[in-house]
C-alpha positions in Angstrom: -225.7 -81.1 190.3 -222.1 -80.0 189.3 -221.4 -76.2 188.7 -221.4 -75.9 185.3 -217.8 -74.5 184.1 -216.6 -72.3 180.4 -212.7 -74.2 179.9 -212.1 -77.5 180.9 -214.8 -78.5 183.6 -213.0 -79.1 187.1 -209.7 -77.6 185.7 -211.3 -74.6 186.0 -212.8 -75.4 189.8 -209.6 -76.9 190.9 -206.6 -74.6 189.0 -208.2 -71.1 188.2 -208.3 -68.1 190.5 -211.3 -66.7 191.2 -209.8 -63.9 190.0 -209.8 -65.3 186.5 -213.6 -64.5 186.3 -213.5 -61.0 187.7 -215.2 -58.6 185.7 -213.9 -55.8 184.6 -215.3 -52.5 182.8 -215.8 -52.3 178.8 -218.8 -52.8 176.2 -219.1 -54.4 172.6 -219.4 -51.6 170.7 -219.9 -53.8 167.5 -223.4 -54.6 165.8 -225.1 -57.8 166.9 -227.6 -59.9 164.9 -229.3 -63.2 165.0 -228.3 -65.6 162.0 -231.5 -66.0 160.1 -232.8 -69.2 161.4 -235.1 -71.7 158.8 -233.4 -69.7 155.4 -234.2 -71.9 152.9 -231.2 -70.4 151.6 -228.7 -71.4 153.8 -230.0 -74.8 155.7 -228.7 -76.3 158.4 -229.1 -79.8 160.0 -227.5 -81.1 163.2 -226.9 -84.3 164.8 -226.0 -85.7 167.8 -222.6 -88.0 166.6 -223.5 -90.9 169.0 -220.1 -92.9 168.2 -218.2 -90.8 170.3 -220.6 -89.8 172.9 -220.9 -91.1 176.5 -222.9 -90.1 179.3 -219.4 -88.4 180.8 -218.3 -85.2 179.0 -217.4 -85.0 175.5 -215.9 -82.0 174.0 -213.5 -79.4 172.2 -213.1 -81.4 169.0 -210.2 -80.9 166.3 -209.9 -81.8 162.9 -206.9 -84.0 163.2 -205.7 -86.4 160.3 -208.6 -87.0 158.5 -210.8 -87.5 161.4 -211.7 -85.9 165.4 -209.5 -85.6 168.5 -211.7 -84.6 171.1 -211.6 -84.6 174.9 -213.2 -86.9 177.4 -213.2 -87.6 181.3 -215.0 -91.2 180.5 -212.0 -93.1 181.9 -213.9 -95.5 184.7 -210.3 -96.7 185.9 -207.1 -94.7 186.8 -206.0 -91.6 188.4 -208.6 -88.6 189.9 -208.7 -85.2 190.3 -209.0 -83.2 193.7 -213.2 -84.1 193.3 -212.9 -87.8 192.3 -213.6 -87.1 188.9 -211.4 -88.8 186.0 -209.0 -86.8 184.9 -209.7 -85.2 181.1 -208.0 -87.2 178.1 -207.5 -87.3 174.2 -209.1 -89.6 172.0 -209.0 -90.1 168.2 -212.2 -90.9 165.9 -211.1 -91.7 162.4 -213.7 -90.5 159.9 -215.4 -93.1 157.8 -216.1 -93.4 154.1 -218.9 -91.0 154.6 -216.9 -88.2 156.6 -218.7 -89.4 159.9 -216.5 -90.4 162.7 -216.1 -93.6 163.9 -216.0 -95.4 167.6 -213.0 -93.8 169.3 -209.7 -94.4 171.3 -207.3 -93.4 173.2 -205.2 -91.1 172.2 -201.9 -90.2 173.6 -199.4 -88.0 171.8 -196.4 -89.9 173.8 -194.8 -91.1 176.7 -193.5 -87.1 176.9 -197.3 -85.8 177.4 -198.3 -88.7 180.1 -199.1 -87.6 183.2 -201.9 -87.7 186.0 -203.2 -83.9 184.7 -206.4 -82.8 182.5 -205.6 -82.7 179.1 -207.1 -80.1 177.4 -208.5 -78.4 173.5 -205.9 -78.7 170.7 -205.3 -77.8 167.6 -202.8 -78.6 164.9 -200.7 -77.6 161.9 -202.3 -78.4 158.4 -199.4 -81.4 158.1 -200.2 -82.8 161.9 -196.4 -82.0 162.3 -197.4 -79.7 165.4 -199.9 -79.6 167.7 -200.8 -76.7 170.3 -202.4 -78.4 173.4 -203.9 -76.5 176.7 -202.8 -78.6 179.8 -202.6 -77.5 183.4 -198.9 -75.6 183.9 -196.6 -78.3 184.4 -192.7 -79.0 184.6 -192.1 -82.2 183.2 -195.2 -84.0 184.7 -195.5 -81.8 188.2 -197.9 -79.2 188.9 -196.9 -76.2 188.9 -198.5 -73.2 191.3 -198.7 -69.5 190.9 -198.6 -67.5 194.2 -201.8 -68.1 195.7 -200.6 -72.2 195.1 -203.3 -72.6 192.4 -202.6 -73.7 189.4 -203.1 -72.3 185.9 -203.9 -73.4 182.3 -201.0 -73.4 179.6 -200.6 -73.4 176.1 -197.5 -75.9 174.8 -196.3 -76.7 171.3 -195.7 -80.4 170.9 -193.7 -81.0 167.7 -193.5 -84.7 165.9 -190.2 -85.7 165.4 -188.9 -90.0 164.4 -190.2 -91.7 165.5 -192.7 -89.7 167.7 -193.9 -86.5 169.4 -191.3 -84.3 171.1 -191.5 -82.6 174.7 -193.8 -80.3 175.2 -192.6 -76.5 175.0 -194.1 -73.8 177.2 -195.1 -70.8 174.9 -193.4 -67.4 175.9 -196.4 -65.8 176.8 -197.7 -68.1 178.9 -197.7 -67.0 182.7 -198.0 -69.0 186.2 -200.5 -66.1 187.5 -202.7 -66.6 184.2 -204.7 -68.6 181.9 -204.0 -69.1 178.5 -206.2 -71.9 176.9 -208.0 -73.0 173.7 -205.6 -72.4 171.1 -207.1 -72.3 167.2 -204.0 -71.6 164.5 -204.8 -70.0 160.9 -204.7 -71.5 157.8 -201.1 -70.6 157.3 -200.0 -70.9 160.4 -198.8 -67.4 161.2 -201.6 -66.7 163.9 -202.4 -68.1 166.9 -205.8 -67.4 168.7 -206.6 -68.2 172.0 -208.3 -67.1 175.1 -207.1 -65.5 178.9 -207.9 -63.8 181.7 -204.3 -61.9 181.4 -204.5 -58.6 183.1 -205.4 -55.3 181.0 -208.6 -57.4 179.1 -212.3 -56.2 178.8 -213.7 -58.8 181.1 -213.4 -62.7 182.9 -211.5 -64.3 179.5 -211.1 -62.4 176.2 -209.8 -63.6 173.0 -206.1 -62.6 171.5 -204.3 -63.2 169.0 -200.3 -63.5 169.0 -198.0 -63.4 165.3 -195.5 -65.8 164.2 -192.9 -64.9 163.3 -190.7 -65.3 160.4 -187.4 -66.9 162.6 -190.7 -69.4 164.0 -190.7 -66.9 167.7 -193.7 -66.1 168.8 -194.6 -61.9 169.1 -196.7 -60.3 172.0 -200.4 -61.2 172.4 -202.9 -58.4 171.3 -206.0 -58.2 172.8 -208.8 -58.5 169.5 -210.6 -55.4 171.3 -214.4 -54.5 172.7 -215.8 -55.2 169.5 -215.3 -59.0 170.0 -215.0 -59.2 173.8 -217.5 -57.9 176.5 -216.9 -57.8 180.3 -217.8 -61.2 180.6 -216.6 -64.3 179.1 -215.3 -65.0 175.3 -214.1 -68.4 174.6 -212.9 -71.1 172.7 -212.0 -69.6 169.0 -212.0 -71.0 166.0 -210.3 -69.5 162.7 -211.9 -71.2 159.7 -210.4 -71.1 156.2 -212.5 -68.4 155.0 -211.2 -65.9 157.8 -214.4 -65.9 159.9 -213.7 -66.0 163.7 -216.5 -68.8 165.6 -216.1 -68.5 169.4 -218.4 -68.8 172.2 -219.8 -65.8 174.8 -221.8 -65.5 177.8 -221.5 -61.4 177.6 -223.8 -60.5 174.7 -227.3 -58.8 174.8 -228.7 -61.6 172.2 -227.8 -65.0 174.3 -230.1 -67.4 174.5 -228.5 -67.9 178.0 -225.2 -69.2 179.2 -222.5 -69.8 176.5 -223.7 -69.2 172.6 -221.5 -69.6 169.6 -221.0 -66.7 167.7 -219.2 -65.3 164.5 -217.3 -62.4 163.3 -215.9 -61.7 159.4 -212.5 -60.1 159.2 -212.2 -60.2 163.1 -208.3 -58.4 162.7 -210.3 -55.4 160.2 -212.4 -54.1 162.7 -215.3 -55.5 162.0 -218.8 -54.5 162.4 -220.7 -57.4 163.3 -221.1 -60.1 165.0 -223.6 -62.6 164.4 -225.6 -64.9 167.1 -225.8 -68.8 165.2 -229.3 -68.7 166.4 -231.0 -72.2 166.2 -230.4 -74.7 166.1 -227.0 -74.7 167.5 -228.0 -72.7 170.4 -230.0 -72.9 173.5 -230.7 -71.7 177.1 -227.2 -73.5 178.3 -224.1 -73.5 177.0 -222.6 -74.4 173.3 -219.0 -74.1 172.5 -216.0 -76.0 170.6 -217.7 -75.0 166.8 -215.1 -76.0 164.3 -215.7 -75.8 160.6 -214.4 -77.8 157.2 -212.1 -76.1 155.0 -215.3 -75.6 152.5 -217.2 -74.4 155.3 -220.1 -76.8 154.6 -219.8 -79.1 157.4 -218.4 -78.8 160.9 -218.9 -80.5 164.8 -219.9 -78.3 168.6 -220.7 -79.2 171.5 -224.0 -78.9 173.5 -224.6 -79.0 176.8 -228.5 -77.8 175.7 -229.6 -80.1 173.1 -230.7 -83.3 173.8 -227.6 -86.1 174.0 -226.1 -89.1 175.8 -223.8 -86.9 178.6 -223.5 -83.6 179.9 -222.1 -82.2 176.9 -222.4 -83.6 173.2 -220.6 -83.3 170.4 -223.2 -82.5 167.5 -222.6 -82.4 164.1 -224.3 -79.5 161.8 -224.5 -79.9 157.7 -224.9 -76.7 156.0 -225.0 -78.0 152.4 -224.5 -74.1 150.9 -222.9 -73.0 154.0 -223.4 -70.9 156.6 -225.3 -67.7 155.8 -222.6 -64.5 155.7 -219.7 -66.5 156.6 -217.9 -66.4 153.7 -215.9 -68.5 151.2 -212.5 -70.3 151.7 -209.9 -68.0 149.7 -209.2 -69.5 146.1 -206.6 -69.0 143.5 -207.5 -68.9 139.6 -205.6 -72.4 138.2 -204.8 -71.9 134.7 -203.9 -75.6 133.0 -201.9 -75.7 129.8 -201.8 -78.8 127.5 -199.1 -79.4 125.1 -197.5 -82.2 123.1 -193.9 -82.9 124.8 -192.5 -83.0 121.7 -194.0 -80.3 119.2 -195.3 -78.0 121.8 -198.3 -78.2 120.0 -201.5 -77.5 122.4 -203.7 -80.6 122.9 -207.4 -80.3 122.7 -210.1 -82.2 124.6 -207.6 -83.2 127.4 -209.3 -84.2 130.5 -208.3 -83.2 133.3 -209.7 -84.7 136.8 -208.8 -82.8 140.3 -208.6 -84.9 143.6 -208.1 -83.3 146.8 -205.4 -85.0 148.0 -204.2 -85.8 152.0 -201.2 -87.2 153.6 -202.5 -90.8 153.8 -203.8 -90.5 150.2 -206.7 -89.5 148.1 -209.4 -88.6 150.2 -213.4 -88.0 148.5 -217.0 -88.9 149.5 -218.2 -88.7 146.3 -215.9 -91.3 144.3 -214.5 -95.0 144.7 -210.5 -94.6 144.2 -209.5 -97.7 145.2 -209.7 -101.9 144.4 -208.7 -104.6 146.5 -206.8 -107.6 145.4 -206.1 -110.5 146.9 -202.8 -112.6 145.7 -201.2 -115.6 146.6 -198.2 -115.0 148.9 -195.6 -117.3 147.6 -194.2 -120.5 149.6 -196.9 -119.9 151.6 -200.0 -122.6 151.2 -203.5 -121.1 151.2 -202.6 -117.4 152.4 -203.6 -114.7 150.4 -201.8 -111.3 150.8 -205.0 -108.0 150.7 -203.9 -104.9 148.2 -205.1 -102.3 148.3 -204.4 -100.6 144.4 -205.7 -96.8 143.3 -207.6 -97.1 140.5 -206.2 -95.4 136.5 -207.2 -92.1 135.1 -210.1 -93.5 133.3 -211.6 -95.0 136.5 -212.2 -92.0 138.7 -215.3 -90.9 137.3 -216.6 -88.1 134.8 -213.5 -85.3 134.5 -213.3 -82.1 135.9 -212.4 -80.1 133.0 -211.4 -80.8 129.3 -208.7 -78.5 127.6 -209.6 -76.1 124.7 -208.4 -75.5 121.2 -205.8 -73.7 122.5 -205.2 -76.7 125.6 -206.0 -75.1 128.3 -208.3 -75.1 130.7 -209.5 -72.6 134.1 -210.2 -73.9 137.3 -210.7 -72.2 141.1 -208.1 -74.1 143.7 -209.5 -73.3 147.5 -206.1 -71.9 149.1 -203.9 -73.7 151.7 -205.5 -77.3 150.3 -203.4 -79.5 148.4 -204.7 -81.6 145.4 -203.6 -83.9 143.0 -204.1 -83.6 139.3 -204.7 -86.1 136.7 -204.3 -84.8 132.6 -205.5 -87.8 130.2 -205.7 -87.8 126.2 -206.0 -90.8 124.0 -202.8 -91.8 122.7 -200.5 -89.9 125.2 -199.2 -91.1 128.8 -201.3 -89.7 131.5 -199.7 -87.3 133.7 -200.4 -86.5 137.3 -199.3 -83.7 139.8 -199.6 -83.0 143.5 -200.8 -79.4 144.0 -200.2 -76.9 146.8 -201.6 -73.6 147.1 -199.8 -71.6 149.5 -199.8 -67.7 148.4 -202.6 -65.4 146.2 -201.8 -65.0 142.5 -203.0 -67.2 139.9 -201.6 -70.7 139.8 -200.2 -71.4 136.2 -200.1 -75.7 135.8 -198.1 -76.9 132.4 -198.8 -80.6 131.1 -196.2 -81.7 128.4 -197.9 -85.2 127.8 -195.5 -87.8 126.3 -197.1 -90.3 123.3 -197.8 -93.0 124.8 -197.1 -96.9 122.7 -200.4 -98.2 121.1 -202.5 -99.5 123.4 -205.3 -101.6 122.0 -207.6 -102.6 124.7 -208.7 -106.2 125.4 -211.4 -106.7 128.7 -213.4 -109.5 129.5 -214.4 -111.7 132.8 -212.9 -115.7 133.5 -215.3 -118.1 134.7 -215.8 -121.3 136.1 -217.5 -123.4 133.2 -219.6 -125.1 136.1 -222.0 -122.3 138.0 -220.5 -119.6 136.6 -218.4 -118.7 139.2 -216.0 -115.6 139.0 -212.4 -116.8 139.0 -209.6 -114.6 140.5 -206.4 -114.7 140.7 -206.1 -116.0 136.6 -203.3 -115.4 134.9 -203.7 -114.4 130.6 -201.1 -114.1 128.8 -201.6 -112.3 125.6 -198.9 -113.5 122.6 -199.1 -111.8 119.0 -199.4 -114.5 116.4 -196.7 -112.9 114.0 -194.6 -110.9 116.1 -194.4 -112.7 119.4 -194.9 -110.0 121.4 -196.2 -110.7 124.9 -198.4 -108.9 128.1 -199.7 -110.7 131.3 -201.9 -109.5 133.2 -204.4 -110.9 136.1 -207.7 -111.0 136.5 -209.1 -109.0 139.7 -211.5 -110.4 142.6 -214.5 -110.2 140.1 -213.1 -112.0 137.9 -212.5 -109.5 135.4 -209.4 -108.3 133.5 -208.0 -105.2 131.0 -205.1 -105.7 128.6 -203.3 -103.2 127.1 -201.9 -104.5 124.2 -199.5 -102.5 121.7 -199.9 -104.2 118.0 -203.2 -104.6 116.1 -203.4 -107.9 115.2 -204.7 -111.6 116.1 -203.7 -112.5 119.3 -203.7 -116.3 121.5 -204.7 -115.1 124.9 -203.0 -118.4 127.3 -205.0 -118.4 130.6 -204.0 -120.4 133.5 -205.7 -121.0 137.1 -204.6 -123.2 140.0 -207.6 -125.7 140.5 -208.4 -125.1 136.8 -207.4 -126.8 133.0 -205.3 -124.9 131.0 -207.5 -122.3 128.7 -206.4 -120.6 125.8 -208.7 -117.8 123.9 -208.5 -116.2 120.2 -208.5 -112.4 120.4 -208.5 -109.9 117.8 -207.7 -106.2 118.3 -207.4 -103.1 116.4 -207.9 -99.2 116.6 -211.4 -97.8 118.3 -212.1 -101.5 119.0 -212.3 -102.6 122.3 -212.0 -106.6 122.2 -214.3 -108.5 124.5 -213.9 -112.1 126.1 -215.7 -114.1 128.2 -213.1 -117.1 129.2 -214.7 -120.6 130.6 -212.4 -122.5 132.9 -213.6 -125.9 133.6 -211.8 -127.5 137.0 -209.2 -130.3 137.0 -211.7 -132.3 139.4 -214.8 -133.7 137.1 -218.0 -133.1 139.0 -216.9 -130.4 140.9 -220.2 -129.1 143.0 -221.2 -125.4 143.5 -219.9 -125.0 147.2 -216.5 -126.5 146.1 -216.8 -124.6 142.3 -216.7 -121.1 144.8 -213.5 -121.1 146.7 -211.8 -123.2 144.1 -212.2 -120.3 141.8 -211.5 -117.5 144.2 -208.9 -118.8 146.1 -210.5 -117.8 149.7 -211.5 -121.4 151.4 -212.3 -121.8 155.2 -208.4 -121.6 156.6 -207.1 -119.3 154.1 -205.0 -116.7 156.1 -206.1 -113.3 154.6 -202.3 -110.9 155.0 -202.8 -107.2 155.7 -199.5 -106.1 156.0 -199.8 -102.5 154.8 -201.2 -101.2 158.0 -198.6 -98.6 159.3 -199.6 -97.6 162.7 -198.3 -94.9 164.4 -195.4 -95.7 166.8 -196.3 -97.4 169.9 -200.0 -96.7 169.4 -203.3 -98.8 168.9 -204.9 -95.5 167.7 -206.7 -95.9 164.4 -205.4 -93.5 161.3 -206.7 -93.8 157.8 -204.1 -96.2 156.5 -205.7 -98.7 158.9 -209.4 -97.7 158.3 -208.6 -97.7 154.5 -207.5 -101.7 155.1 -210.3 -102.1 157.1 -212.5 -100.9 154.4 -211.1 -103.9 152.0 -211.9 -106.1 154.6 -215.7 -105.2 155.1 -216.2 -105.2 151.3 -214.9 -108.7 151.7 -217.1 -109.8 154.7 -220.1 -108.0 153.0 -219.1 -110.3 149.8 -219.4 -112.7 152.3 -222.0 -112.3 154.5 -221.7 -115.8 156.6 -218.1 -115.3 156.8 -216.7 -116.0 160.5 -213.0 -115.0 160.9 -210.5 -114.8 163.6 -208.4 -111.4 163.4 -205.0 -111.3 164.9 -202.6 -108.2 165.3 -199.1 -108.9 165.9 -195.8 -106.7 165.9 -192.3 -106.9 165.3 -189.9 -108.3 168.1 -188.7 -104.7 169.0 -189.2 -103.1 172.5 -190.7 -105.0 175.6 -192.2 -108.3 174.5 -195.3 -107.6 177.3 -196.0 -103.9 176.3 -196.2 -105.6 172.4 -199.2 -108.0 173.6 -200.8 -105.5 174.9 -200.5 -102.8 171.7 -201.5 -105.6 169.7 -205.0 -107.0 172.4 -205.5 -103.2 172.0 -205.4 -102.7 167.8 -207.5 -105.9 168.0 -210.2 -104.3 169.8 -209.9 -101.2 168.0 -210.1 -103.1 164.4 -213.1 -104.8 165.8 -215.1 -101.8 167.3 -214.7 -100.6 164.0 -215.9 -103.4 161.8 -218.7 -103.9 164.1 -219.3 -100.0 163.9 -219.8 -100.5 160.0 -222.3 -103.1 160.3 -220.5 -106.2 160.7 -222.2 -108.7 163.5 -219.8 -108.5 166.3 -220.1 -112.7 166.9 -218.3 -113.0 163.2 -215.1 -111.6 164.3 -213.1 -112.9 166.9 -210.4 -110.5 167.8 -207.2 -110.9 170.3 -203.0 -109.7 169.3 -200.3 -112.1 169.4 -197.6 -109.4 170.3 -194.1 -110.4 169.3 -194.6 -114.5 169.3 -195.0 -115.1 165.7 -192.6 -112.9 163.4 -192.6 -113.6 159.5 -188.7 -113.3 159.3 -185.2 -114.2 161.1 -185.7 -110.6 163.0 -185.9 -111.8 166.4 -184.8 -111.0 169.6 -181.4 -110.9 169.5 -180.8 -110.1 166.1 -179.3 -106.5 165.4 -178.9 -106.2 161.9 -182.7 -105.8 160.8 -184.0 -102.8 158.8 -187.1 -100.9 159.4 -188.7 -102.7 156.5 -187.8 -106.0 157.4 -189.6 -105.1 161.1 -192.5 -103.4 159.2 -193.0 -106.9 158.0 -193.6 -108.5 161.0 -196.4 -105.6 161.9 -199.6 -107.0 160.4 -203.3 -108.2 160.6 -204.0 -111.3 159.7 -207.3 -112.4 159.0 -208.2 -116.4 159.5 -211.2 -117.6 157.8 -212.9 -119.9 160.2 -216.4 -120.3 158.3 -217.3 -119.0 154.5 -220.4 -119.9 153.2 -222.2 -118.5 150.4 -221.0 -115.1 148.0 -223.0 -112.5 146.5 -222.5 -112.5 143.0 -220.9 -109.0 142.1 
């Protein structure tokens, strides 16, 4: 059985000193308690997240664009360590719709950061622009040696620059004779914790913390005293968002044995307690790695105790009220004022909805913000081109808050988060804001809402005379019987449409559908009336039969080429982000529309860069794109997935030709979805 080890497994056995786990004299002189364990209060569930386990070692998560990097030595090929053991690696687990994560990969930060070395615990910027990462003391991909020709553990900044991550920078207090490792930066970015064994601590590894400073140099490491660290071992730290301080210790009287995850409140204001988790994150081996949500509800550690797949497991723990004593996330008072753009008048009953907003979009278990669309793709027979469209004002649920007599409204914004804010009222344009709260002091929001034209709302759903079959796709053209005046709009993949139309008044509603006769409608609309239609569309075929009568009206037929050409991958990577899980998303809604749908999913990518390392980017987002289907509940013998690299671009941008834009490569990235077999819908 292997030794078990506190940083990185066998970097530890094959680069630290034995001198890194001397002890040394010194005592906690803080309180310690046991966090109340089965408070109804405060309740806690964990779970093992089997996606991204193995029977290897799985560890030191990091929330990292929307989702988890975490390490791993589960590599079966490639390079070894001094032991024959694979070498620690990144991978990437994007969360899903539910905020669990889904199957990994591999996850490389560039061709900077490759080498044949353990890559160790990260953590990142709030943006993703940086990312501190410990890795074995290197010089451009060699080992480096301190004087007894062992190696130590490093802390570099890795910045992201276009159209990918920078080299890697050794930070100034690094040292070849010690360890820094397992870096966690505050919410603002100012402080960096991390633990070493530099000389002057209390014991084996104790936890510091180094300033920022204003010019972006770093200041001088300052040990966070015997309060926090004992003359054994503190590790891996974790500064959450309400200033509470997790970290792991093998040196306090109350361990359950080996490694236990602890917390401290106010751990730079010399605090006077610190608090054992207690069940049932703990046990009689070690736990480490605790990270925790801005809201400090949910959070992931890892286990070596509880019971898993590996020798270590990453768990996930709910606290639905929090964690008992840990505080909440600093918030700002938002005051929202109301006011007519032209009078200055203040608007009452305004609502006013609040989405937390991140940098691939809106981002909420709780509410639907999105709809899918499928349109033709001109001079381009039977291919259909997936959007994915955010959904109006109206759509996204119940507001937040409405305005007052005197328009405004109070509201509590959770600092560093960023949010975007939606301000409605009948008869004005809606207006919408991104938010960022940065500093303390109350945040003062002013909405000058514009009138908005009349807008006299006409809904209804277009049918297929014969089965009732949803049409999409239909076009309805709304003309005013006196004035002429005109609006199109389409209907959406159920069939349904919403016209806002600006006179009251009779109007001829023209409706037009490939496959379909000409329709044309009567519609009357007026003030507080919503006008309702339900259209009939009888096919240009006579005795049209119910499995024709379906993809005649949808437009999706066995062959149809499904486009998804939004997907914006990352530079030279097959790692999943949440612009291709949101696309992915669309297209298990459609295969759950269709549950006997078989396709064939191909990747391809522009004509840039070498034409074999492009097939095998694209075999890899395949496989990716698969695992995650399949991960969502889609039968794995529907989907049959391979890349096409560079062989079949969409434009004139090939090899050879120098005069391209981004945008006109960008169109030749995409995922195109054949439909081999259809079958039967569910009617929505």
């Amino acid at each position: 059985m292997k030794q078990k080890l506190i940083l990185l497994l066998p970097l530890l056995l094959l680069f630290t000193a034995s001198a890194a786990l001397a002890q040394t004299s010194g005592k906690s002189k803080s309180k310690d308690r046991l966090r109340e364990k089965d408070d109804r209060r405060y309740p806690v569930d964990t779970k093992n997240v089997v996606a991204l386990n193995t029977e290897n070692a799985d560890y030191a998560p990091a929330y990292y664009d929307n989702g988890l990097i975490f390490v791993s030595d589960r590599a079966k090929k490639g390079p070894r360590d001094q032991n024959g053991d694979p070498f620690f690696e990144f991978f990437f687990s994007p969360f899903d719709p539910n905020g669990d994560p889904s199957p990994p990969s591999k996850f490389e930060f560039s061709a900077y950061m490759k080498s044949a070395l353990h890559e160790g615990p990260a953590c990142f910027t709030r943006d993703f622009k940086t990312a501190y990462v410990t890795r074995t003391n290197n010089k451009n991909g060699v080992r480096q040696a301190a004087k007894n020709g062992k190696s130590k553990l490093k802390i570099y900044e890795i910045q992201y620059g276009l159209p990918d991550w920078m080299p890697p920078v050794d930070l100034p207090f690094n040292s070849d004779e010690y360890n820094c490792v397992h870096p966690s930066l505050s919410p603002d970015g100012m402080k960096l914790f991390f633990a070493s064994d530099m000389p002057g601590g209390i014991g084996g590894f104790d936890l510091y913390v180094v300033d920022r400073n204003a010019d972006g140099s770093w200041g001088t490491p300052v040990n966070l005293g015997p309060k926090i660290n004992t003359e054994k071992k503190e590790v891996y730290p974790f500064i959450s968002f309400s200033g509470a301080l997790f970290f792991s210790s093998d040196g306090r009287p109350n361990s359950f044995g080996g490694l236990d995850l602890y917390y401290v409140n106010s751990p730079l204001k010399d605090p006077e307690e610190v608090v054992n988790l207690n069940v049932p994150f703990n046990t009689d081996k070690d736990e480490k790695s605790l990270i925790i949500d801005a809201d400090g509800k949910t959070g992931f550690f890892v286990s070596e105790g509880k019971k898993g797949k590996g020798k270590e497991d990453i768990f996930k723990f709910d606290a639905p009220n929090g964690l008992e004593g840990t505080g909440k996330p600093e918030s700002n008072v938002a005051k929202f004022i109301v006011t007519d753009a032209k009078t200055g008048d203040p608007l009452q009953g305004a609502a006013i909805r609040i989405l937390q907003l991140s940098d691939e979009g809106l981002v909420s278990a709780n509410k639907d913000f999105y709809s899918i669309e499928l349109l033709p793709v001109q001079d381009k027979k039977n291919a259909l081109s997936m959007q994915i469209v955010r959904k109006g004002a109206d759509d996204l649920g119940a507001p937040d808050l409405f305005s007052n007599a005197g328009g405004e409204a109070r509201s509590d914004f959770n600092r560093f988060r960023h949010y975007l804010v939606f301000v409605s009222l009948d008869g004005y344009r809606t207006a919408e804001r991104p938010i960022s709260v940065e500093s303390d002091g109350e945040v003062i929001l002013r909405f000058n809402l514009a009138e908005a034209p009349p807008c006299l709302r006409a809904g209804g759903i277009v049918l297929a005379s014969e089965f009732g079959t949803r049409i999409s796709n239909a076009t309805l053209k709304f003309v005013h019987k006196i004035t002429g005046a005109d609006v199109t709009v389409r209907t959406t993949l159920n069939g349904e449409f919403d016209a806002c139309l600006p006179i009251e008044g009779e109007y001829i509603a023209y409706v037009e559908r490939d496959g379909f006769k000409p329709q044309n409608e009567r519609v009357t609309v007026g003030r507080g009336k919503r006008a309702y239609s339900e259209v009939r569309m009888r096919p240009l075929v006579d005795n049209v039969t119910a499995e024709q009568s379906m993809p005649l009206a949808n437009g999706v037929s066995e062959g149809s080429v499904i486009i998804l050409d939004k997907i914006f991958y990352e530079y030279n990577k097959a790692t999943l982000n949440q612009n291709a899980v949101r696309h992915l998303e669309a297209l298990l809604e459609l295969l759950n529309r269709y549950p006997e749908m078989e396709i064939d999913l191909a990747v391809h990518t522009d004509t840039r860069g070498d034409a074999q390392m492009n097939q095998l980017l694209t075999d890899e987002r395949a496989k990716n794109a698969k695992t995650y289907l399949t991960y969502r509940g889609i039968a794995a013998l529907r989907i049959n997935a391979f890349g096409k690299g560079e062989t079949e671009p969409r434009n004139r941008c090939v090899d050879g030709v120098d005069d391209c834009s981004d945008e006109q490569h960008q169109q030749n990235n995409r995922l195109e979805v054949k439909i081999r077999k259809l079958g039967k819908s569910i009617r929505p």
